[in-house]
N, C-alpha and C positions, 0 to 999 in steps of 0.2 A: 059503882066500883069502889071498893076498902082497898086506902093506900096504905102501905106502913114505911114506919122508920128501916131502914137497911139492918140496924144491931136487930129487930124485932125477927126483920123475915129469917138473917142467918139462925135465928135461936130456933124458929120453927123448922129449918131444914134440920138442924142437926138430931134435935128432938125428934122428929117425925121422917126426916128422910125425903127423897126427891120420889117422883112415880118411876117406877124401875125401867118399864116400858117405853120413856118417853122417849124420842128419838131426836138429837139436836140438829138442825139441819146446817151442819157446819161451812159446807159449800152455797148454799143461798145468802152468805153472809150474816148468818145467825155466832153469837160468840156464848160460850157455854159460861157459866158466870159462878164457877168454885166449887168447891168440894174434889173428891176424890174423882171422881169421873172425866175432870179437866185436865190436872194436873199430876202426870203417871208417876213423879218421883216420891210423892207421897200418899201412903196408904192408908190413913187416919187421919182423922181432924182435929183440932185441938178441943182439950177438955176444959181450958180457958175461958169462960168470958169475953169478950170482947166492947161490954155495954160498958162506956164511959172511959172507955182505953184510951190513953193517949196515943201510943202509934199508931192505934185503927183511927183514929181522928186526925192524925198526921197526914196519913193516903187521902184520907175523904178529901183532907184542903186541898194535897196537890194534884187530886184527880176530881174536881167536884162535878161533872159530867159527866163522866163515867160510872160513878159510883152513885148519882142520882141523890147526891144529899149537899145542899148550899152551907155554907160553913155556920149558921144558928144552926146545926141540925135537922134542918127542917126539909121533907120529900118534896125533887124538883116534879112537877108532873107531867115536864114536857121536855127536858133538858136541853135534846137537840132543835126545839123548834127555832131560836132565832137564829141557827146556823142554817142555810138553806144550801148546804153543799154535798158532796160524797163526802161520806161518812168517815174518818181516819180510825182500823181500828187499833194502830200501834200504841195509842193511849190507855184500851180498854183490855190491853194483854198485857202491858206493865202494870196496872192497877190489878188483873186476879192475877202475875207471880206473886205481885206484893200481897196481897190480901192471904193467899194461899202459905206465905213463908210467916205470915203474922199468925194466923189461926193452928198454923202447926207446931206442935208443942218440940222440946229438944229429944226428946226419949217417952213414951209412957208416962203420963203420968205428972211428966216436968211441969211445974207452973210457968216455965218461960219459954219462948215461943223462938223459934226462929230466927226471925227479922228482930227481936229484943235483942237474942244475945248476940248476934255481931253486932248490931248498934251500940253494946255496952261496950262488948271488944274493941270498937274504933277506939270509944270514946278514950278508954284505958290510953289505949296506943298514943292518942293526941296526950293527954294529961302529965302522963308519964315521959313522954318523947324518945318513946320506944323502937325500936327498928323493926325493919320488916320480920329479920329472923329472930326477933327476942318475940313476935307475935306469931310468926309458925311455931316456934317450940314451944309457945303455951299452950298453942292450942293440939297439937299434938298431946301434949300432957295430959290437959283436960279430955281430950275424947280418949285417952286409955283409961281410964276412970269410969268410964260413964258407959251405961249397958250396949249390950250389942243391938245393933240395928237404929242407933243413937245419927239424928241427922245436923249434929254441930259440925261446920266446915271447919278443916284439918289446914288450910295455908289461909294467908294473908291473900291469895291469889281470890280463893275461893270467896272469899269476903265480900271483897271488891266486886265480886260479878253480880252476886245477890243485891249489893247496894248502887250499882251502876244504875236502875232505874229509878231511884231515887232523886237523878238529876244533878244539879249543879257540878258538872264536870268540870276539867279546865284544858286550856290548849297549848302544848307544847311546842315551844320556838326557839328553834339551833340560835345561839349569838354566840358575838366572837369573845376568845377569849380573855380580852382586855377592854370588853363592851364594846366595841366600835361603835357595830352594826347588827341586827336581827337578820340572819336570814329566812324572811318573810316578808312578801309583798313585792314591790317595785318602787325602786328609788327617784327623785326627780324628774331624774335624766332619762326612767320609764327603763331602765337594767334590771331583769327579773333576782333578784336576792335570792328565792327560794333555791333557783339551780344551781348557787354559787359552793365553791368547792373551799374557797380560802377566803378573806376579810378583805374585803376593798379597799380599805384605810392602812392597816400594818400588815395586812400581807400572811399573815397566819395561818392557819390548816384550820378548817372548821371539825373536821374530825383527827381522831387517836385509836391505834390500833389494841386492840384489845390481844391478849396472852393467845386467845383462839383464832385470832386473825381476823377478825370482824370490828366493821368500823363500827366507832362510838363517836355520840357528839361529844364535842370539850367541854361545852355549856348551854345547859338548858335552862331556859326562859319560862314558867308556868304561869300562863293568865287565865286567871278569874273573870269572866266576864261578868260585869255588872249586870249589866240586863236582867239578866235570870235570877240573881240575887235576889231585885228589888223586885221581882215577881213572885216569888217565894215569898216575902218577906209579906207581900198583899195577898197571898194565897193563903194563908193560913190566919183563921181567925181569934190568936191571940196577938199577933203580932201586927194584925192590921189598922188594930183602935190603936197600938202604941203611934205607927207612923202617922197616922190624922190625930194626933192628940195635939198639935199645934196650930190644927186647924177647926178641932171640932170642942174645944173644952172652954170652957166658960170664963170670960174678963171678971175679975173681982175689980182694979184697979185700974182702966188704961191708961193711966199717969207712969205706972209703975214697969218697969224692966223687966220681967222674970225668965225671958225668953230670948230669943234672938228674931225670933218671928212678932215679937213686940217693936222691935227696931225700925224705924222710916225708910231704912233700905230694902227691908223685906216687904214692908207694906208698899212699895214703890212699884217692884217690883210684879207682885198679886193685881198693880191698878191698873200697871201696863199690858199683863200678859193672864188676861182674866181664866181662859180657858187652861191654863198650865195652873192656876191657882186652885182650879177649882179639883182637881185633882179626878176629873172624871176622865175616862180612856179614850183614845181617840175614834 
């Protein structure tokens, strides 16, 4: 059996095409894996490349079982075998949106792909500190420019959905308006917080009436969970030799300080609690 690299096979489908006839059996739990056949909002594939892209090796990291490629690049040959469970396939239909909004170019022709250009859009929006409507009105601008049947998303709205699978979301938490309190979770005294209406402490309204008569919170709380973070950050394989770089790069000196992980309380620490040192998963 001839394995190949994933950039290899998509090169031979687009060049050569899938067999017309073939029939996916979607209901036995079969998932159809790209191109135009999958995915009905798009009717073209991209004229793009894909071989040595950094987006398309973005998804691989954050999907590497799905996508059948370990972060060297290299073809898993058995991905699912040390998982011995039912099979989840909500990972393997975020990895082809994504693969599908990467490989589809903006217009005919466009050397930029989809999932490039709202990832540049975000990025603008962060750099700049842009608002939401100074990023719809650009992008309305933009897509009056650009040919008809042109599939760059027109709101900030639309952005956000395409990049929702991308992960690292965060969770929004009502607090009071002078911080008291979060309403979330349960207090001490075991008071559920979340169904709380006013601040326990000063007594405040946790919501404000909006012009249209609809409550609004006073203040929201946005957490980042770390978790996901530091999973991301080992998921992808440029960023995972930086995190073991205090653990795997090599003493010139061990007299000498150059680290914090050189320090006695770090090495204390590593002697005490060997397995958290060793950085392998549990």
């Amino acid at each position: 059996m001839h394995r190949f690299l994933i950039d290899k096979v998509w090169q031979h489908l687009r060049s050569n095409g899938f067999w017309e006839k073939y029939r996916c059996w979607l209901y036995h739990g079969e998932t159809s894996s790209g191109g135009r056949h999958d995915h009905g909002q798009f009717s073209e594939t991209s004229s793009t490349s894909t071989s040595n892209d950094p987006t398309t090796a973005f998804i691989n990291d954050m999907f590497p079982y799905e996508s059948g490629v370990c972060a060297q690049g290299q073809y898993m040959s058995d991905p699912v075998q040390p998982f011995p469970r039912a099979v989840n396939t909500a990972g393997i239909e975020k990895y082809n949106k994504l693969l599908a909004f990467q490989q589809t170019p903006v217009y005919a022709s466009c050397q930029k792909t989809v999932l490039e250009s709202v990832i540049d859009v975000m990025k603008i929006k962060v750099e700049t500190k842009s608002t939401v409507k100074a990023v719809d009105e650009y992008l309305q601008y933009t897509a009056s420019m650009l040919p008809n049947g042109h599939r760059l998303p027109t709101s900030h709205r639309k952005v956000r959905c395409i990049l929702k699978d991308l992960g690292l979301s965060y969770i929004k938490i009502h607090a009071c308006r002078y911080d008291c309190v979060l309403f979330w979770g349960k207090d001490p005294e075991g008071n559920d917080l979340g169904g709380l209406d006013a601040c326990l402490v000063c007594h405040t309204d946790r919501y404000k009436l909006t012009p249209a008569g609809n409550r609004k919170p006073v203040k929201v709380l946005r957490y980042f969970p770390l978790r996901d973070r530091l999973e991301r950050l080992y998921m992808s394989s440029h960023t995972a030799e930086a995190m073991r770089w205090h653990a795997d790069r090599e003493l010139h000196n061990e007299h000498t300080l150059i680290h914090p992980s050189d320090g006695e309380a770090w090495k204390h620490i590593d002697r005490e609690f060997p397995h958290f040192a060793s950085e392998d998963p549990p």
